[in-house]
C-alpha positions in Angstrom: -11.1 10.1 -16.4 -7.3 9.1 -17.2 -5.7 9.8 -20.5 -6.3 6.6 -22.9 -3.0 6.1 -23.2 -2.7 5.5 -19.2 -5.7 3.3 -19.4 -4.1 1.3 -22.1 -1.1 1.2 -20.3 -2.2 -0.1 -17.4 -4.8 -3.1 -19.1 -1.2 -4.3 -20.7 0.2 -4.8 -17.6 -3.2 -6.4 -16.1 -3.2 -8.2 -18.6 0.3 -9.9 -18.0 -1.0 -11.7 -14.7 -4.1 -12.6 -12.1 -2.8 -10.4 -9.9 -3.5 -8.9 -6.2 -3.0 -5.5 -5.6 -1.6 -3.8 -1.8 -1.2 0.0 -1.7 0.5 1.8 1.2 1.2 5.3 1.3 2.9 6.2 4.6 2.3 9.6 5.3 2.7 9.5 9.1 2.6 13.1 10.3 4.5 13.4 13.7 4.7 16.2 16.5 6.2 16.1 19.8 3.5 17.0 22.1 5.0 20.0 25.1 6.7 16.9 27.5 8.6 15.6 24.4 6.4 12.9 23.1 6.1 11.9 19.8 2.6 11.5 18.9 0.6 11.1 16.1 -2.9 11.3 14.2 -2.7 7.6 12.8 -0.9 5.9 15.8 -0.6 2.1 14.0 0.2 3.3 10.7 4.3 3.0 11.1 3.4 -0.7 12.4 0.9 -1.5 10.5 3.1 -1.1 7.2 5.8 -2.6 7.9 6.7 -6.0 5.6 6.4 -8.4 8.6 2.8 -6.8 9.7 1.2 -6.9 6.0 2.5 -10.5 5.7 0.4 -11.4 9.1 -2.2 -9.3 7.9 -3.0 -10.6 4.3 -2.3 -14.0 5.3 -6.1 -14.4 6.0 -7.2 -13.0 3.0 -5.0 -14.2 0.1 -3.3 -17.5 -0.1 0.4 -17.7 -0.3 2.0 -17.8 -4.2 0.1 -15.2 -5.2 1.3 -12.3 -7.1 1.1 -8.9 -5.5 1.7 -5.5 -7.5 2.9 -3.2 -4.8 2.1 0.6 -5.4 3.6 2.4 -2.7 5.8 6.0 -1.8 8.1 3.6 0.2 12.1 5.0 -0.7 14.1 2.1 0.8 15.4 -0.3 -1.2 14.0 -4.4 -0.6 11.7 -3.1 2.0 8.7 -5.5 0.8 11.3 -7.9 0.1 10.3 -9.8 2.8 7.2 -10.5 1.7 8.5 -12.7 -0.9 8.8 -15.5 1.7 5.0 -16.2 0.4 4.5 -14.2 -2.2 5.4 -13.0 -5.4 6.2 -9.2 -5.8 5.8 -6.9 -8.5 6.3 -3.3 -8.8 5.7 -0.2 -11.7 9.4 -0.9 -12.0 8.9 -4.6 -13.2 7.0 -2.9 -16.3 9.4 -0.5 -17.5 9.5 -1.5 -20.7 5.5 -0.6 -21.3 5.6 2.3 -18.4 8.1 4.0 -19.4 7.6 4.9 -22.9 4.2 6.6 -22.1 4.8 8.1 -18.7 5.8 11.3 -18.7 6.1 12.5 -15.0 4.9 11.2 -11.1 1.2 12.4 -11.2 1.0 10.0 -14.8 2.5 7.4 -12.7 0.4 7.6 -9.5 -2.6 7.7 -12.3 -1.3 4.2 -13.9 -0.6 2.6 -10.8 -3.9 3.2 -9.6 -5.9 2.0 -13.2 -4.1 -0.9 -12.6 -5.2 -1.1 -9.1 -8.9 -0.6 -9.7 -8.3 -3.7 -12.1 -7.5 -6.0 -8.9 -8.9 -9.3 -8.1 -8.3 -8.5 -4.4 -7.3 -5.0 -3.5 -5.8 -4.1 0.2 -5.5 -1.0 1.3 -3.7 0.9 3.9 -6.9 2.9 5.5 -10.2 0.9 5.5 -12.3 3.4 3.3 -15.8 1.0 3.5 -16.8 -0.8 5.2 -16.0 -4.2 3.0 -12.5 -2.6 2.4 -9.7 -4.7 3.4 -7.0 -2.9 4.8 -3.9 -2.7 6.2 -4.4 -0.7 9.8 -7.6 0.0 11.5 -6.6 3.7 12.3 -9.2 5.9 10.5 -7.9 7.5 7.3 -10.3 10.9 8.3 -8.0 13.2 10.3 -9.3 13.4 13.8 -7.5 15.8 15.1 -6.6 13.0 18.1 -2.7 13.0 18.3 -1.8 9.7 20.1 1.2 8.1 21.1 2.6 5.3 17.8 2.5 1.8 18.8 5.2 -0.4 17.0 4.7 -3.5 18.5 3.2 -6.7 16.5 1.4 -7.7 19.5 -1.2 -5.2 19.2 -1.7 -6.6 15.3 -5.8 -6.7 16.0 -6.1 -3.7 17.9 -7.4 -0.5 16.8 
């Protein structure tokens, strides 16, 4: 169980909005296979979590307006941003001013991000865990040891 102080932490900033929760954690791991080709063991993920897939993706789950906190390892600046076309973003970030007093280092961050997560009226994730999990990419989260080729393109948006 998390320290109370993370709990408490995270039912303040839960209890600032109704708000839905989408967690990506892009850990694509990449080889070149002995012709040169880049393959990978979760060929959709790259796609699947980029801004303009997610927004055709929860579009069927969650109405537009809505307030999303976005936990995510994603480095580049403004690259949900353009989810904000439809809804309304919010971050650790946004909460500074309760976070930051009482988190100490990453792990008490990852920890407070995902109270606040478990606290969700809808919660997407990137890997479908159960089967009434909604998620971002249909790849399987358990590695399978099948390296495939990445697919980038939206068209393939309900494929596995």
């Amino acid at each position: 169980m998390a320290a109370k102080k993370l709990r408490d932490v995270a039912d303040q900033v839960k209890g600032l909005h109704v708000i839905m929760m989408l967690y990506t954690c892009d850990e694509i791991k990449t080889r070149k296979d002995r012709f040169g080709v880049h393959r990978s063991l979760h060929p959709h993920l790259d796609r699947d979590t980029r801004p303009e897939f997610i927004l055709l993706r929860i579009k069927k789950w969650i109405p537009p307006g809505r307030t999303f906190f976005i936990a995510s390892n994603e480095r580049t600046p403004g690259f949900f941003s353009h989810l904000s076309v439809s809804y309304k973003l919010a971050y650790s970030s946004n909460y500074s001013s309760i976070i930051d007093p009482v988190v100490e280092n990453n792990y008490q961050l990852f920890m407070t991000e995902r109270l606040i997560l478990m606290g969700a009226k809808t919660f997407v994730r990137t890997f479908k865990e159960d089967e009434t999990d909604l998620s971002l990419t249909h790849d399987p989260k358990k590695n399978t040891k099948k390296w495939q080729i990445p697919a980038y393109s939206l068209d393939d948006s309900e494929g596995t």
